[in-house]
C-alpha positions as a Python dict, from the first residue, in 0.01 Angstrom:
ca = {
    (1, 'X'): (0, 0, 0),
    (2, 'X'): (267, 115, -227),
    (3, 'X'): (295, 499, -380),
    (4, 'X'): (174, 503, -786),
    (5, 'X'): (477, 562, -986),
    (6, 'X'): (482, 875, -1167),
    (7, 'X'): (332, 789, -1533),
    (8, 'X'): (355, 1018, -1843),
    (9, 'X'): (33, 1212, -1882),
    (10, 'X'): (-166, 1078, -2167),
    (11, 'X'): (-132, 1246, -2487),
    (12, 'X'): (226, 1309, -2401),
    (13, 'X'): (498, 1213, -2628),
    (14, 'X'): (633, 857, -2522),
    (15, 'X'): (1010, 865, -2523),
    (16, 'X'): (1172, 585, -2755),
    (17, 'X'): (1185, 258, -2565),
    (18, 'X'): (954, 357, -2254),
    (19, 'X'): (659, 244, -2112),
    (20, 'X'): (311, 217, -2322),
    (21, 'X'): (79, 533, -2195),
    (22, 'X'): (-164, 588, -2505),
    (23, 'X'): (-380, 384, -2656),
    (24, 'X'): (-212, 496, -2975),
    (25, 'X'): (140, 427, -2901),
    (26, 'X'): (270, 129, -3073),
    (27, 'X'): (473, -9, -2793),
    (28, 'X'): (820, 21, -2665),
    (29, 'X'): (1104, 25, -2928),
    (30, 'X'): (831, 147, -3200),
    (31, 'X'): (867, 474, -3373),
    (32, 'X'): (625, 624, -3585),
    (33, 'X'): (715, 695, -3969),
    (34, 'X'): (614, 1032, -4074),
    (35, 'X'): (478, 1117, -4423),
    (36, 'X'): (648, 1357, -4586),
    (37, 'X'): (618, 1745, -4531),
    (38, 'X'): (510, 1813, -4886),
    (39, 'X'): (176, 1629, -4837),
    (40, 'X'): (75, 1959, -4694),
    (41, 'X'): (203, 2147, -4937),
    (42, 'X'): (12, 1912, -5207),
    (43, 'X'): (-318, 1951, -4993),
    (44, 'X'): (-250, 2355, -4979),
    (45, 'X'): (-250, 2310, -5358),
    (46, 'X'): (-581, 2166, -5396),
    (47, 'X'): (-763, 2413, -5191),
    (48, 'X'): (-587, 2693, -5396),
    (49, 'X'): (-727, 2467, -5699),
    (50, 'X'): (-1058, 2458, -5519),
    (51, 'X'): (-1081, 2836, -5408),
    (52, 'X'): (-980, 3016, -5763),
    (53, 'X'): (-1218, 2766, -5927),
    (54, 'X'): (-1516, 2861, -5678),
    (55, 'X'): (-1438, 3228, -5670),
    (56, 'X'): (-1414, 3272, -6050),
    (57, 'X'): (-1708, 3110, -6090),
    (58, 'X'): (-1876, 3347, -5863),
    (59, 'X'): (-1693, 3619, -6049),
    (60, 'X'): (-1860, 3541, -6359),
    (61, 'X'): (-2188, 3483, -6281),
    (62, 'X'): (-2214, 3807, -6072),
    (63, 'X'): (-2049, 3982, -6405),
    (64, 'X'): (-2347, 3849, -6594),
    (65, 'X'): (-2638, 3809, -6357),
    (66, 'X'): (-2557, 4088, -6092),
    (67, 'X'): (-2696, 3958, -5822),
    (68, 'X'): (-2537, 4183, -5518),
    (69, 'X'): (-2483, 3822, -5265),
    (70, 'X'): (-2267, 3664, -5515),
    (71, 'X'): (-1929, 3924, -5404),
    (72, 'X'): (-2034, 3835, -5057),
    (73, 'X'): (-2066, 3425, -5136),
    (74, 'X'): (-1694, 3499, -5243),
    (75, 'X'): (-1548, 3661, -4968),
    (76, 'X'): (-1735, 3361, -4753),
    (77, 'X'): (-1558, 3149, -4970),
    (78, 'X'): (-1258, 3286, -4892),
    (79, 'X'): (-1280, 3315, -4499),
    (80, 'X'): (-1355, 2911, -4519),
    (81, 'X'): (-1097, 2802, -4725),
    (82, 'X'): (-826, 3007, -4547),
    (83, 'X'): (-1015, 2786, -4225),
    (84, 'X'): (-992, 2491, -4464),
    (85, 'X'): (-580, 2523, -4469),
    (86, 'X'): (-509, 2579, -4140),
    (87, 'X'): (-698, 2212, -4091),
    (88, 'X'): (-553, 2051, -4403),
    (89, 'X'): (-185, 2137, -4298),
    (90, 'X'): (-302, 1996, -3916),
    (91, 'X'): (-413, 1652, -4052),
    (92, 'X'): (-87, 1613, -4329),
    (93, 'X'): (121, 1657, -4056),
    (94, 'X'): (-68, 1399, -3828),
    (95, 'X'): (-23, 1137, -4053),
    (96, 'X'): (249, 859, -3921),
    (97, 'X'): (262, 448, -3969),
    (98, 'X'): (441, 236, -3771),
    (99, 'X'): (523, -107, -3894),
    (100, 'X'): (548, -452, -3641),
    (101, 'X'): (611, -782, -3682),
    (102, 'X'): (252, -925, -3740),
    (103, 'X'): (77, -591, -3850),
    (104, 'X'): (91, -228, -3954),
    (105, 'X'): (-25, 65, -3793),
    (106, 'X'): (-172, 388, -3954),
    (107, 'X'): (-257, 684, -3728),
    (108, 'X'): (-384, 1033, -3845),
    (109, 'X'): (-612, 1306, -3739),
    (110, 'X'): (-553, 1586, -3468),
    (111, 'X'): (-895, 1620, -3366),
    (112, 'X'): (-1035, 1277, -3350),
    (113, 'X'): (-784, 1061, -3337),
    (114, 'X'): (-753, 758, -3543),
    (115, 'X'): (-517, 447, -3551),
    (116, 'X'): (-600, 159, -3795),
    (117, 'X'): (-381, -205, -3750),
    (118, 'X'): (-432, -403, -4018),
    (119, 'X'): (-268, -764, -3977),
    (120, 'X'): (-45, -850, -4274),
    (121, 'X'): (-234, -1197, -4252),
    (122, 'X'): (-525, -1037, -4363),
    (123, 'X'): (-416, -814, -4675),
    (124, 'X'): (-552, -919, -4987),
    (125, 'X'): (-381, -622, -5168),
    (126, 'X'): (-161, -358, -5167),
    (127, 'X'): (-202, -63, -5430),
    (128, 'X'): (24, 235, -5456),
    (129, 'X'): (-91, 545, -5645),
    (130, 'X'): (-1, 858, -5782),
    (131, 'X'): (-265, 1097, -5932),
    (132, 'X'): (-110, 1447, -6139),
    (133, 'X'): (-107, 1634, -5851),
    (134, 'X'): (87, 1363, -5608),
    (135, 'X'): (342, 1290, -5882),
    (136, 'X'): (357, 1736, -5923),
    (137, 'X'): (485, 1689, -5537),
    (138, 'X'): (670, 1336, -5590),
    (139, 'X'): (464, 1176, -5352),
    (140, 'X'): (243, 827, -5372),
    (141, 'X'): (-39, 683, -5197),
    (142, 'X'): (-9, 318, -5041),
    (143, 'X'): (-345, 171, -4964),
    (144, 'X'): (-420, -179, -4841),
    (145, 'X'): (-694, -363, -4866),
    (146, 'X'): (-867, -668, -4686),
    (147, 'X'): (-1157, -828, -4652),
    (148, 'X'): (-1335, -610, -4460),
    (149, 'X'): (-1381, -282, -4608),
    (150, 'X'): (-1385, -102, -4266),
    (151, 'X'): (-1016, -250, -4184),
    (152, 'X'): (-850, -83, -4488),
    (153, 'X'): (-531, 132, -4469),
    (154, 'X'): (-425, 423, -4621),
    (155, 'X'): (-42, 606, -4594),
    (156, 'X'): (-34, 952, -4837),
    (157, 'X'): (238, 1195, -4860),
    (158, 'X'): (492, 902, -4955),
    (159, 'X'): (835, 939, -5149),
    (160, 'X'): (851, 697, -5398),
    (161, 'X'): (1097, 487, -5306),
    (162, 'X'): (923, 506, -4909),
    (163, 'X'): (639, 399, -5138),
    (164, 'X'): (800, 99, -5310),
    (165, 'X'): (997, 1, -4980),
    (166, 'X'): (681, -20, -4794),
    (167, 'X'): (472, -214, -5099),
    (168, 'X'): (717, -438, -5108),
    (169, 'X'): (781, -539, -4740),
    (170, 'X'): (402, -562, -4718),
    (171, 'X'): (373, -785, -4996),
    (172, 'X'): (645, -1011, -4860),
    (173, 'X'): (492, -1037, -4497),
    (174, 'X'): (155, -1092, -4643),
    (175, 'X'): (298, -1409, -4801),
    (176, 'X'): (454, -1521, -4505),
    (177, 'X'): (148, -1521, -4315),
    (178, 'X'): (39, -1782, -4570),
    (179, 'X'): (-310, -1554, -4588),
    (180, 'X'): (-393, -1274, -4770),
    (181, 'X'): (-175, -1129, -5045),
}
C-alpha cells in the first residue's frame, strides 16, 4: 500500500496551475477575477446612507415625542451598523469570477460560501447596470440570466470597461453555443 501524497489542506489557497483541492477552485490554469476594491467602499457608502437616515429619524422623533428609548434605539443603531461594515467590506472583497471555456463561474461570501456556474449555452441574457451610487464609484453590475431563475449570475464592483469586456465575451459565447443569448 502506497503512502498518501501530501495534499493542500482545504480552504487553502491553490497555487496557479496545481492540483484541484476545493470544491470551489475552478481547476488548474484558472484564476479568479477579482471585483474591484471600491465595491467596498460603495457598500460602506450605503450603510453611511442607511445609518444618518435611521439615526436622524430617531433624532427627530425623540425631539418631538420624547420618549427616553429612542437615544438608546440610536446608539443600537449605531453598534449594528458599525457590525454591518465590518461584514459588508468581508463579502465585497469575496467576490471573484472565473471564466472557462463552456461556462462562467461566480463565487462570493466568506461565511457560507457560494459558487454559481452558469453554462454560456444556457444564457438568455446578459444585463449590465449602473444605479447613482455605482456610477458615484465607476463601477457596473453584470447579471445573467437563464431559464431557471435559481441559476442566475451576478458580478458587482465592475470597471466599466471589465463590465463591457465581460458583456461582450458572454454575449459572443452564448451565440456560439447555438442556445441561449
Amino acid at each position: 500500500m502506497s503512502e498518501p501524497s501530501a495534499a493542500l489542506p482545504v480552504g487553502d489557497p491553490v497555487p496557479s496551475g496545481g492540483p484541484v483541492t476545493s470544491a470551489l477552485d475552478p481547476g488548474p490554469q484558472r484564476g479568479w477575477h477579482p471585483v474591484s476594491p471600491r465595491l467596498a467602499w460603495l457598500e460602506l457608502t450605503r450603510i453611511a446612507i442607511d445609518t444618518a437616515l435611521l439615526v436622524g429619524a430617531c433624532g427627530v422623533a425623540w425631539s418631538f415625542l420624547g420618549y427616553r428609548w429612542l437615544p438608546v434605539a440610536a446608539v443600537a443603531l449605531l453598534v449594528v451598523n458599525t457590525f454591518r461594515t465590518v461584514v459588508a467590506v468581508r463579502a465585497a472583497r469575496s467576490y471573484g469570477y472565473a471564466e472557462r471555456e463552456r461556462d462562467l463561474l461566480v463565487r462570493h461570501g466568506r461565511m457560507v460560501r457560494h459558487l454559481s456556474i452558469v453554462p454560456y449555452a444556457r444564457m438568455q441574457f446578459v444585463d449590465v447596470t449602473a444605479g447613482p451610487l455605482e456610477r458615484m464609484f465607476g463601477l457596473a453590475t453584470v447579471q445573467l440570466h437563464t431559464a431557471a431563475a435559481g441559476s442566475d449570475a451576478t458580478v458587482p464592483g465592475l470597471a466599466p470597461p471589465e463590465a463591457i469586456r465581460l458583456r461582450d465575451r458572454l454575449a459572443a459565447l452564448g451565440e456560439n453555443a447555438g442556445e441561449g443569448l
